[in-house]
N, C-alpha and C positions, 0 to 999 in steps of 0.2 A: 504493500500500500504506500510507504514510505519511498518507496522506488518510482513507484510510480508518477507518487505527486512531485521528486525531485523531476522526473523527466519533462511534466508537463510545465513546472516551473521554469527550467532550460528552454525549452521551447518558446516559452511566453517571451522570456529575458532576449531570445536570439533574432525573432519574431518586431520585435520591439523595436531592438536595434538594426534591424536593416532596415527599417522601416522610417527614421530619425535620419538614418543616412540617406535613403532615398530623399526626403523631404527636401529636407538641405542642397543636395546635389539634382534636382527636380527634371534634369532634363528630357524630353523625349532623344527616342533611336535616331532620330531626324537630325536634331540637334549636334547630337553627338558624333554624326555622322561626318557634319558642317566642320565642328572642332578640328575631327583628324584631316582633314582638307586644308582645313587652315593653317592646324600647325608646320606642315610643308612647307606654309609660304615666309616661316617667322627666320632672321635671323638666330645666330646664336645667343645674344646678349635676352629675346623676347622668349625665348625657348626655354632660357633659364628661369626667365618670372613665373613662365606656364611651370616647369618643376617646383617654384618657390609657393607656389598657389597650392600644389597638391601636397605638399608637405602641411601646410598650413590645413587643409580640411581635414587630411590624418589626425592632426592634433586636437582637430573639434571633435571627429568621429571618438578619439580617445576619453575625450572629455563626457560627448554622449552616451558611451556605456557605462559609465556609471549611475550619469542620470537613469538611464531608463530602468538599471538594478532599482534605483532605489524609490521609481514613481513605484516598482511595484509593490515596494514593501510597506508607501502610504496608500494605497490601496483603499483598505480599508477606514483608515482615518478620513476618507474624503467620497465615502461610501453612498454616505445622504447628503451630499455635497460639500462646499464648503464652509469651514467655520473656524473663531478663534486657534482654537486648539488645535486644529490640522495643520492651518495658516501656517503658524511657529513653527510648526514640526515640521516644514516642510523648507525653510528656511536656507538651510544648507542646499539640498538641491536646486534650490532656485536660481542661488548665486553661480551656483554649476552651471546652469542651463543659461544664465547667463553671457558668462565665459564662454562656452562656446559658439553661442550666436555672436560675439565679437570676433572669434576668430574664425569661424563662415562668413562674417560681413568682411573680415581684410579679406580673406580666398576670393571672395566673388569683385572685390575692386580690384586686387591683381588681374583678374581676369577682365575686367572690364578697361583698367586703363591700356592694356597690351591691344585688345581687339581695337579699341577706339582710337590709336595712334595707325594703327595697321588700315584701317578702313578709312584713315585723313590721306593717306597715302596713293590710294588707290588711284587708279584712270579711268571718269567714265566715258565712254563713247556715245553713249547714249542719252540726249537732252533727258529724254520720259523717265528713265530707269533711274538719272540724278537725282530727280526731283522726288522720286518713292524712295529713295536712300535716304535724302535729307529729312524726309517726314518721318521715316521709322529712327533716325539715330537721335532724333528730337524727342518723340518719344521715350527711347531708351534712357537718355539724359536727363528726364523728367522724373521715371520712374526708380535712379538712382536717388535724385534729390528726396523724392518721398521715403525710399527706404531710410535714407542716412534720419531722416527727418522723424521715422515711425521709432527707427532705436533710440534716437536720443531721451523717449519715455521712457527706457529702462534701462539703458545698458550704464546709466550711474549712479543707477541706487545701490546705497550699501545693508550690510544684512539689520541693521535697524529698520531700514524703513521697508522690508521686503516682509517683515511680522506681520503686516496686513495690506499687502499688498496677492486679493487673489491669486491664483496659481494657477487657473485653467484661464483667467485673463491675459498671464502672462507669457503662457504660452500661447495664444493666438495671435497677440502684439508680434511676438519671435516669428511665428508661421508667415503671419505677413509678410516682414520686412524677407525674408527668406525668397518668397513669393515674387516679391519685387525686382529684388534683384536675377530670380531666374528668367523673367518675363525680359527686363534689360537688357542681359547677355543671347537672351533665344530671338530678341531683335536683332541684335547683331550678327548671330549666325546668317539669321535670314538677308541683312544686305550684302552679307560675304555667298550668300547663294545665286542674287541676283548681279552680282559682279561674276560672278563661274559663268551661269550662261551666256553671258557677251558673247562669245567663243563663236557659239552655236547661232546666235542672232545675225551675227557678221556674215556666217557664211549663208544663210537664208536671204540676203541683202543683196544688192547691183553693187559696183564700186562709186557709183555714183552717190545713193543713198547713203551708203560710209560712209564715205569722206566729207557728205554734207553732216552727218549724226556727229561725226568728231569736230570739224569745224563750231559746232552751235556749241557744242558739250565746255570748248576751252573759251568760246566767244573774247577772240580776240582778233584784230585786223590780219594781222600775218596769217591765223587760219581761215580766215574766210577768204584770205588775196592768193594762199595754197590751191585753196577748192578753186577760186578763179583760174589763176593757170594753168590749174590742171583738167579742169571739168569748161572750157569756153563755153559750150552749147548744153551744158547740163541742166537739169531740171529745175536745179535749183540759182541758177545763174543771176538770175532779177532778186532774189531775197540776198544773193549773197553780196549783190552790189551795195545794197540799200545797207546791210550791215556795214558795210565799208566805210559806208559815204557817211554811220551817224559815229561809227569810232574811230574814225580820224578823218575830218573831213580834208583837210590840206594832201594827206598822202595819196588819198582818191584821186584826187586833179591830178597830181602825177601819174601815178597807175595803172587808172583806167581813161580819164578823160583824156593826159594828154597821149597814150598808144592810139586812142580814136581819129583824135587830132590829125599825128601825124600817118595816118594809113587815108584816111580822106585827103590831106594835102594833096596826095602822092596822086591821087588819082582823078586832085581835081587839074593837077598841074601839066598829067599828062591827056589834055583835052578830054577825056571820057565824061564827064557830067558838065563840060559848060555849054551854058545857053540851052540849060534843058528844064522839063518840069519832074519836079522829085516829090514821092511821095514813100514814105517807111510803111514797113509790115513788122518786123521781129525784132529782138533785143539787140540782135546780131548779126544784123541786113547786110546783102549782098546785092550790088547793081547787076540786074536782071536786063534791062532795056533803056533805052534811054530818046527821049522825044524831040527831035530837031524843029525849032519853033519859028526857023524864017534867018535871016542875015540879020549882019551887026548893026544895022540901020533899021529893025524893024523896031516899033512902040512896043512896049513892057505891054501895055492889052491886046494891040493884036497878038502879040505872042502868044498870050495868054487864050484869045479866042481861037486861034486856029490848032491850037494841040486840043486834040478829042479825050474825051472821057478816059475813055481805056489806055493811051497812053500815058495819063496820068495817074490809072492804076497800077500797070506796070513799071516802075521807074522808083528805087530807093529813094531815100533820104540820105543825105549828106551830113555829116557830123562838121561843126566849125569849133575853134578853140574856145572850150567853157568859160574864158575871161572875158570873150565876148558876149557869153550869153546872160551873164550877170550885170552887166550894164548897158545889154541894147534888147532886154526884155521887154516888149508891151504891148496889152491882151485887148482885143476888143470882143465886145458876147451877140452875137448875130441870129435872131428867131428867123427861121425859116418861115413863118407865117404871114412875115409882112415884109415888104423892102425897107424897114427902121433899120439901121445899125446904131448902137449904142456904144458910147465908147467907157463902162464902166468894165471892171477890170475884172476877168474870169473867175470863177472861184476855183477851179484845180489848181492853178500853179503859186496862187495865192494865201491859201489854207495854213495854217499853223499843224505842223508835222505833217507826217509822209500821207499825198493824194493821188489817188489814177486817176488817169485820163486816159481817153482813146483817140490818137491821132489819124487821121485816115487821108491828111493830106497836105505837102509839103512843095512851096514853090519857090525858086530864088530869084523870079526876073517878074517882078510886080504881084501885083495880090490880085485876087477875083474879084469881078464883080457882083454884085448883089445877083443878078440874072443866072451868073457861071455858078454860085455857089447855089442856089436852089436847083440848079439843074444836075448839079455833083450831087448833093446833098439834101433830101428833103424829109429825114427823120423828125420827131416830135423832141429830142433834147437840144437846147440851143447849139449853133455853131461858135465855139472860140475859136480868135483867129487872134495870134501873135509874131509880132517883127523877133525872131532871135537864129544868130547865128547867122547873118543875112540874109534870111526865108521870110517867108510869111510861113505859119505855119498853124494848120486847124484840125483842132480835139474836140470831141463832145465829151460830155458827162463832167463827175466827178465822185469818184469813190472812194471809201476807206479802205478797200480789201485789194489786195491783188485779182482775188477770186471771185470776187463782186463784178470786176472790171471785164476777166476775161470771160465772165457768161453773157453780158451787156454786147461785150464784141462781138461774140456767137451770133449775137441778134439781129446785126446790122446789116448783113446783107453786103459787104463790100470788105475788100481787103484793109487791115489796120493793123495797129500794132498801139501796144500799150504804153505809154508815158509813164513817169513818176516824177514828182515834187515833192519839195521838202522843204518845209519854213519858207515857200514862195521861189524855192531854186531848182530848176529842172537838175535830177540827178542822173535822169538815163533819158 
């Protein structure tokens, strides 16, 4: 009988205690799984904290066997719950049970300041995945301050004031903080889970879409003037300009405005666009055609009337030096509904931050007349019409979106290309 109840009392006592160690050490298979992952990626000197860490919880685990010997042996003092007399007697284990949640609370900061220096480290490629890291390590960072915050109710009491200080309160105060900090460090696993798949997301990617995810991830001019030279025609070639143009405007003008510059000089020098009507379609236009409108003695409007529609559809736009365009800017806003022209000033290129427009028509040798431009143009959004770069040059609309812009364009029925403005300054 004797035998017996030793064995079932061993069992309780062993039962107990893995049980206290589980708690403590709370993590899932998953979790843990993340850990051995990680730890591959630690120097030596971070390797060593992670061994400094496990010695540290050995020393709690050491300290919670004895607690748990001797919750069993209050037991019964705390049968019909608590009171005076148990309170006291329980006193000594308290302070135990104390002490060892002090030394699981250093185990789980070693392990938290190691991860958290390791995860500041890291590379994300990915704008979306950055943005879920920083919400979760925010988190994590929270749920340390409240642990540190839940201990400092007990972890300085001395054995005077722990005589009535409940016992099964004080151990769910402990369970908490415990808690907390697992919940912490099991965020952290999880941002080191979603920095592993990169790997895999890269390769399900174009190189396009890469190198645009890395560009935005570092947002800095030098990465997005990367994606530029590397990507001319890429997808994301119009956002990456506008990136350019707001984080460092002066390097743009070099960059991108003046390689425009001089590739247009080159080709206005070698007669191919003079004395022609020019009109853009893409970010990244290429003269297609070009319209011969009469001799050097004809008038800027007969010029103008005797080139037909269509040759005016076909035929690029000409880029001229951006210093020009910032001091021989000026918009007129033209309704197709009546021969009025107004000379109040558009609102795309005027707009405070970045505006589309849709340009659908570009001339260097006089502007159209009221007749020409309802017979070009007879949509229901005004016509703007602006002197820059030498041109006359005319946009409808005005939108916030890129994507606003190129569904507008879908609608028009005629070849165009997209504009941007910025604080009133044509960028592309």
């Amino acid at each position: 009988m004797k035998r017996n109840l030793f064995l079932h009392l061993f069992i309780l006592v062993f039962v107990v205690i893995f049980c206290n160690v589980t708690v403590a050490q709370n993590f899932s298979q998953e979790i843990k799984d993340s850990q051995s992952k990680v730890k591959k990626m630690l120097d030596a000197s971070e390797d060593s904290r992670l061994s400094e860490a496990a010695n540290v919880f050995e020393e709690a685990n050491f300290i919670m066997e004895s607690v748990d010997e001797q919750d069993v042996t209050l037991e019964k003092s705390f049968a019909n719950g608590s009171n005076p007399k148990a309170e006291k007697k329980a006193v000594n284990v308290k302070v135990q049970r104390i002490d060892a949640s002090k030394q699981y609370e250093n185990a789980y900061n070693i392990l938290y300041e190691v991860y958290d220096a390791k995860l500041s480290k890291l590379k994300w490629n990915f704008p979306e995945d950055k943005a879920v890291y920083k919400e979760k390590i925010q988190f994590a960072a929270d749920n340390i301050v409240k642990a540190a915050a839940n201990a400092d109710n007990y972890k300085y009491l001395e054995a005077k004031d722990l005589t009535t200080f409940i016992y099964s309160d004080l151990k769910s105060s402990i369970e908490t903080t415990m808690s907390l900090y697992v919940e912490a460090i099991s965020l952290q696993m999880e941002c080191f889970e979603l920095y592993f798949e990169q790997d895999e997301k890269k390769l399900s990617m174009g190189d396009d879409d890469f190198a645009w995810s890395i560009a935005n991830a570092e947002n800095k001019y030098k990465s997005f003037k990367s994606y530029y030279d590397k990507f001319p025609t890429g997808a994301h070639i119009d956002e990456a300009k506008i990136k350019m143009f707001e984080l460092d405007p002066d390097l743009y003008q070099t960059d991108v405005v003046g390689s425009v510059t001089t590739s247009s000089e080159t080709t206005k020098n070698s007669g191919t666009v003079s004395n022609s009507v020019l009109v853009g379609y893409a970010s990244t236009p290429e003269v297609t055609e070009t319209a011969t409108v009469g001799s050097e003695n004809q008038s800027k409007s007969e010029a103008i009337e005797n080139a037909t529609v269509a040759e005016v559809e076909n035929v690029v736009e000409e880029k001229q030096p951006e210093t020009q365009a910032k001091t021989q800017t000026q918009t007129q806003t033209y309704s197709t509904s009546n021969n009025e022209s107004t000379n109040t000033v558009a609102a795309s290129p005027n707009n405070s931050g970045v505006v589309y427009s849709i340009q659908i028509l570009a001339i260097e040798r006089g502007k159209l007349t009221e007749d020409r431009k309802r017979s070009f143009y007879n949509g229901s959004e005004p016509l703007n019409e602006r002197f820059e770069d030498g041109m006359y040059k005319y946009t409808i609309g005005a939108y916030n979106s890129f994507s606003q812009a190129k569904q507008a364009m879908s609608s028009i029925g005629m070849d165009a290309f997209i504009v941007t403005f910025k604080d009133g300054i044509r960028i592309r």
